[in-house]
VMD Tcl script that draws the C-alpha trace (Angstrom):
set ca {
  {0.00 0.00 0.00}
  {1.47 3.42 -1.05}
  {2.42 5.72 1.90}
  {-0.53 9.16 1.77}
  {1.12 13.00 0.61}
  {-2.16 14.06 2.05}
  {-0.42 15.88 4.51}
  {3.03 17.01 2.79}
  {0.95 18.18 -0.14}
  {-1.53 20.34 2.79}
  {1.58 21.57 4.43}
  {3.12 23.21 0.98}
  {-0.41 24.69 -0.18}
  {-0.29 26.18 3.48}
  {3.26 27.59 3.57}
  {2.30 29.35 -0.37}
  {-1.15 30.69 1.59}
  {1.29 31.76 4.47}
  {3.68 33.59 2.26}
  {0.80 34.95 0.14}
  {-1.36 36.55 2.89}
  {-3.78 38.89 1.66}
  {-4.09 37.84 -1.71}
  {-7.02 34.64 -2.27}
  {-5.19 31.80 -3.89}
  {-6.34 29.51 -7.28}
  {-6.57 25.79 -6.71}
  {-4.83 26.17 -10.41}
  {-2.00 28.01 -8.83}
  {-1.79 25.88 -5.65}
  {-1.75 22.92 -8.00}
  {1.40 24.62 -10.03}
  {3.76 24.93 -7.47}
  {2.53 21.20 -5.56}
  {2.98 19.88 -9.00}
  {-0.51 18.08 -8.66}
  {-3.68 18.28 -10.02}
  {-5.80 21.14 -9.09}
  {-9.02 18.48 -8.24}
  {-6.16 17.38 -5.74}
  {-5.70 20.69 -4.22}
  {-9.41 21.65 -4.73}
  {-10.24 18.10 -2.00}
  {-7.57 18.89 0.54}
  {-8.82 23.08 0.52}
  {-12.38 21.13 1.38}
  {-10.57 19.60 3.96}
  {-8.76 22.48 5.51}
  {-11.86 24.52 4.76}
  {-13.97 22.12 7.09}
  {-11.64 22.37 10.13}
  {-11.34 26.27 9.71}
  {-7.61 26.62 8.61}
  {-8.45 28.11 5.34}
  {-11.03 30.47 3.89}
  {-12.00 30.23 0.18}
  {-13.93 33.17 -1.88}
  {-15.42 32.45 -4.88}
  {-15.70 34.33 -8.74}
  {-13.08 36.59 -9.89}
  {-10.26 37.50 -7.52}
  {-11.45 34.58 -5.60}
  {-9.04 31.88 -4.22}
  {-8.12 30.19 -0.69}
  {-6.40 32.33 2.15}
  {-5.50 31.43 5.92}
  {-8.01 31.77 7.84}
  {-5.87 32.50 11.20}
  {-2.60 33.70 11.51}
  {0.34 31.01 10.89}
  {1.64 31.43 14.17}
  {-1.40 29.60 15.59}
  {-1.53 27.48 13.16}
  {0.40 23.87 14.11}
  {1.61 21.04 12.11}
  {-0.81 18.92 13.84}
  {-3.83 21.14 12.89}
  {-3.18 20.49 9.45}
  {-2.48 16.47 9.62}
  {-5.93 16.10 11.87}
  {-7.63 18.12 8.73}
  {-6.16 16.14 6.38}
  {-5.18 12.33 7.01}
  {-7.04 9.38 8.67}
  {-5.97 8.58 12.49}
  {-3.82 5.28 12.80}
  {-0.22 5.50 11.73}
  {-0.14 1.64 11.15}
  {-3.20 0.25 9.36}
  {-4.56 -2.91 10.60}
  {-5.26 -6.22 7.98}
  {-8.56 -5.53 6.55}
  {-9.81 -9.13 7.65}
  {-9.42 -10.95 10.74}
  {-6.67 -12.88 11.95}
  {-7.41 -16.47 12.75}
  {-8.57 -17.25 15.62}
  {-6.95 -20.40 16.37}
  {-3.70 -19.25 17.09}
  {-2.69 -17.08 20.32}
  {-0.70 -14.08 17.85}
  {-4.34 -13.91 15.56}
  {-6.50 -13.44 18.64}
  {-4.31 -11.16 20.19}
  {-2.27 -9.21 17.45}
  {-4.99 -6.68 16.67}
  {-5.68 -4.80 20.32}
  {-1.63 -4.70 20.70}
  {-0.79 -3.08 17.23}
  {-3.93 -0.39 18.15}
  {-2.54 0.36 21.38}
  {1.22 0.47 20.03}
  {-0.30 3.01 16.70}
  {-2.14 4.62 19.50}
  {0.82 5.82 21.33}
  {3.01 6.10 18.17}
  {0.42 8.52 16.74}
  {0.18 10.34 20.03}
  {3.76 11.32 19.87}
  {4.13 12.07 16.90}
  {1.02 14.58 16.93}
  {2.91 16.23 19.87}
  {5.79 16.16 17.68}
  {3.32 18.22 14.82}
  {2.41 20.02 17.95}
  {5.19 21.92 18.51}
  {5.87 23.15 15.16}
  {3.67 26.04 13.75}
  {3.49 27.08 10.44}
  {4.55 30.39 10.74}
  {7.84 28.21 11.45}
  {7.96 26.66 8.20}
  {7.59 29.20 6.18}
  {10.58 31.06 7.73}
  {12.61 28.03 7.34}
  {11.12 28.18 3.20}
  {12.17 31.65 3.10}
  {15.68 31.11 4.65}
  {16.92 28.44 2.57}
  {15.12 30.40 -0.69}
  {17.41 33.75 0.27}
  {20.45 31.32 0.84}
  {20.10 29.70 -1.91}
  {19.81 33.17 -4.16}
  {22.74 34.39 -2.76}
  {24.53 31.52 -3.68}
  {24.19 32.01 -6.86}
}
mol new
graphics top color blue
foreach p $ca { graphics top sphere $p radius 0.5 }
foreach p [lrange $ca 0 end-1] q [lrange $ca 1 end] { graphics top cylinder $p $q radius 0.2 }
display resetview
């Protein structure tokens, strides 16, 4: 099974809204610099839409923007918008019963992705993105003055 970008992709459209306060982004734009589709960028906008992280306007000069300030925006906010709780999905069918690791295997792997997820999401915690997109705009002004 192929790993989600759900939230990498979420992130990036983010850190462009971020940089681009004040002026409504296009999915068509969004989709540009993600280097996905814009039906892509159009789902995951529902998505941040829904847990009021972004604000979208339609017609002309319409587009997404932030809908709070990065700074109180976390990491976390944006994977709980965007991804499915469980960092370690679970066999779709049940074990077998017979044996001692098939009755027992699924309650241990829940409670191990439970606390796996749990730090990780502290992890997200502690990064806003107000954060990122300094770190974006640092390596972008190192990298121009390398050149």
């Amino acid at each position: 099974m192929a790993a989600s970008t759900r939230f990498a992709v979420a992130v990036h459209l983010m850190t462009l809204l971020a940089a681009k306060r004040g002026a409504p982004q296009t999915s068509e734009t969004l989709a540009r610099s993600a280097a996905t589709n814009p039906a892509v960028v159009r789902r995951l906008l529902g998505a941040l839409t829904k847990s009021g992280l972004v604000r979208t306007h339609l017609g002309k000069g319409g587009g997404a923007e932030l809908a709070r300030g990065p700074k109180k925006i976390s990491l976390a906010d944006i994977y709980r918008a965007v991804e499915t709780p469980g960092l370690i999905p679970l066999s779709r069918t049940a074990p077998a019963a017979a044996s001692a690791a098939g009755r027992h295997i699924q309650p241990v792997l829940k409670e191990v992705s439970r606390q796996a997820e749990s730090a990780f999401i502290a992890s997200l915690e502690a990064t806003t993105l107000k954060q990122v997109a300094k770190e974006i705009a640092a390596g972008d002004a190192a990298a121009k003055s390398a050149a």
